[in-house]
C-alpha positions as semicolon CSV with decimal commas, in nm:
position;residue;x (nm);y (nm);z (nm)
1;X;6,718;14,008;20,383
2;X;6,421;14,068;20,603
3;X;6,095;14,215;20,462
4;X;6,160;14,532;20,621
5;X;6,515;14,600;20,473
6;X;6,544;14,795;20,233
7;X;6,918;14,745;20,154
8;X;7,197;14,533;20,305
9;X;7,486;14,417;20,198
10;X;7,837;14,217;20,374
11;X;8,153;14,362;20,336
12;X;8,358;14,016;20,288
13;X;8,709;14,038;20,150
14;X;8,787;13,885;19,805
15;X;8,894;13,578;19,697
16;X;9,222;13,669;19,579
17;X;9,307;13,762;20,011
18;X;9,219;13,406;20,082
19;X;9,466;13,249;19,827
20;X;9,722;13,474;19,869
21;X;9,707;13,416;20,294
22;X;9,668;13,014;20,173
23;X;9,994;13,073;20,004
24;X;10,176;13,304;20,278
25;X;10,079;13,035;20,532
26;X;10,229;12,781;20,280
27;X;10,535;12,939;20,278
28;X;10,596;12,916;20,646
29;X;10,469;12,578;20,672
30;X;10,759;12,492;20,412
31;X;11,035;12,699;20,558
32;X;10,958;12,511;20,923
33;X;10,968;12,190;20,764
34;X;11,294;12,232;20,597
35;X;11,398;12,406;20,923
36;X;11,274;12,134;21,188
37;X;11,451;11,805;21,123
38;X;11,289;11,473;21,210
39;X;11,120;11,440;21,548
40;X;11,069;11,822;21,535
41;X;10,848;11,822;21,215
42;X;10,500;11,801;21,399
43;X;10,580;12,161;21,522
44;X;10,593;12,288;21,152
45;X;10,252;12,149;21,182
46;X;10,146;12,230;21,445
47;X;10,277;12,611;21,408
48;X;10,097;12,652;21,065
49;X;9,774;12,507;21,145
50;X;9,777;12,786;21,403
51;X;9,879;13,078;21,187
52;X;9,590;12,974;20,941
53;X;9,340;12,938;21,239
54;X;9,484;13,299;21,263
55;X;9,459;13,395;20,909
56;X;9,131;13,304;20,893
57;X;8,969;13,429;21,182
58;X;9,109;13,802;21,086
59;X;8,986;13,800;20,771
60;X;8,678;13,681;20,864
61;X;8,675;13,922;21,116
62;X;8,747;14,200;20,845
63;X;8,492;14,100;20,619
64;X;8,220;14,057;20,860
65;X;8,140;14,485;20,835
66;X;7,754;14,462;20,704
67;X;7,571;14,815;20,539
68;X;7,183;14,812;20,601
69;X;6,900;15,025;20,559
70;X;6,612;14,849;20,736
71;X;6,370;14,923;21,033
72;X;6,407;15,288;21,081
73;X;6,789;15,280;21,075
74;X;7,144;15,302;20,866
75;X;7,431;15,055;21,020
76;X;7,766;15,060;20,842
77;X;7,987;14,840;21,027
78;X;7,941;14,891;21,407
79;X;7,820;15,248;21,372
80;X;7,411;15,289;21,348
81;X;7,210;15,582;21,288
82;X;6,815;15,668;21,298
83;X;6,688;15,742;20,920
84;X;6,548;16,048;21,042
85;X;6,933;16,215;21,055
86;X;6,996;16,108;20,721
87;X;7,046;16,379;20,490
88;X;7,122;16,336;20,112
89;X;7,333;16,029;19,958
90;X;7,569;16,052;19,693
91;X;7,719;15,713;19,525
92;X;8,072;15,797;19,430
93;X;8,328;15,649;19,146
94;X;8,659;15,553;19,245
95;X;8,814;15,852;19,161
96;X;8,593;16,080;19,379
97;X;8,604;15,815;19,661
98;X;8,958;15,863;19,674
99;X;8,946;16,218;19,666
100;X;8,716;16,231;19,956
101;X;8,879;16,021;20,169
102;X;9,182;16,166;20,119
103;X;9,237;16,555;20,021
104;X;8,917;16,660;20,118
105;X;8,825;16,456;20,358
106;X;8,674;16,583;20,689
107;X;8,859;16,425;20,991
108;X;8,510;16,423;21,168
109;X;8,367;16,245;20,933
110;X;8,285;15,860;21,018
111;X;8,455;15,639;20,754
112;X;8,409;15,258;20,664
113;X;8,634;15,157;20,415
114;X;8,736;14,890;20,219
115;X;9,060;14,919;20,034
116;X;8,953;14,618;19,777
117;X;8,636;14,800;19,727
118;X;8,694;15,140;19,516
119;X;8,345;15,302;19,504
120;X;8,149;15,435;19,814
121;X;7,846;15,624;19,892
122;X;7,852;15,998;20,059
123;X;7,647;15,993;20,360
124;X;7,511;16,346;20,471
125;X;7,458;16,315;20,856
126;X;7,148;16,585;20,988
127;X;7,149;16,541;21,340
128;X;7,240;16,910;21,519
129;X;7,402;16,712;21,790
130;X;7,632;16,485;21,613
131;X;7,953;16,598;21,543
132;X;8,006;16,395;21,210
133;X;7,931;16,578;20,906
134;X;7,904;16,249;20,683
135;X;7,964;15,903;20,679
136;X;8,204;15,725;20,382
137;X;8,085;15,421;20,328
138;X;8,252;15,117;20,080
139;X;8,003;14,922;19,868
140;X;8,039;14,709;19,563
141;X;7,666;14,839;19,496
142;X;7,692;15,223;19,569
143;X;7,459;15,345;19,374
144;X;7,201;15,102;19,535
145;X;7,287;15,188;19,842
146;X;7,256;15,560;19,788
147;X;6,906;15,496;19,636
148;X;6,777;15,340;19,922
149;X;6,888;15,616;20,135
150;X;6,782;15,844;19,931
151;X;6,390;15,687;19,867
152;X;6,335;15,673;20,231
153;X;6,389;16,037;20,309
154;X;6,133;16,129;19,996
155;X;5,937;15,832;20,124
156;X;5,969;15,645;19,789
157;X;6,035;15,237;19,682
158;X;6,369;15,202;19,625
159;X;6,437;15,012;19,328
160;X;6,690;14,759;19,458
């Protein structure tokens, strides 16, 4: 983390989504093996190495979303917003995250989400010219997050 961030955490998927893909891919290589007799057996390879090039590049890919509060701004994923339109940040359990995304969710709002994440911090948005109300943003540290949103509009030290 640079000296200037005051927050910043990676979105990566969990361990459990790389074993279970390790074990899907697995699967197929075993089913083309059985499938492809003799000469033919290099494609099982050759077929599976692929998929888990595959595998892994997506969920890389997934788990590459990054949340920061540093240099004057907010990022969540590939969305980025000046501090200065930051209103008020609520961390919220995984009860109220699901409520907010779902039933009472605002179809404006700008949403990053993680389903193997459950809690999430409630982004007020300021800006008279942006159409988003809020942004709904996963973290495994929410109420972290929301602090350091929350000590740069009152111009505090967030305690991290």
């Amino acid at each position: 983390m640079s000296e200037s961030a005051r927050y910043q955490e990676r979105l990566r998927v969990p361990l459990r989504w790389w074993a279970q893909g390790t074990m899907l891919v697995a699967t197929l290589w075993l089913t083309l093996i059985v499938a492809l007799i003799g000469h033919a057996a290099w494609l099982a390879w050759a077929v599976t190495g692929l998929v888990m090039l595959g595998m892994a590049a997506g969920l890389r890919s997934y788990g590459a979303a990054r949340v920061e509060v540093a240099d004057g701004w907010f990022r969540a994923g590939r969305a980025r917003i000046e501090l200065a339109y930051v209103g008020t940040a609520e961390a919220l359990d995984a009860e109220r995250t699901r409520r907010v995304a779902g039933p009472e969710a605002d179809a404006r709002a700008y949403l990053l989400l993680r389903p193997y994440l459950r809690q999430s911090v409630k982004v007020e948005i300021t800006d008279p010219a942006d159409p988003v109300p809020y942004w709904l943003v996963s973290s495994r540290h929410p109420r972290a997050l929301a602090g350091a949103l929350n000590a740069v509009r009152s111009g505090e030290t967030p305690e991290v």
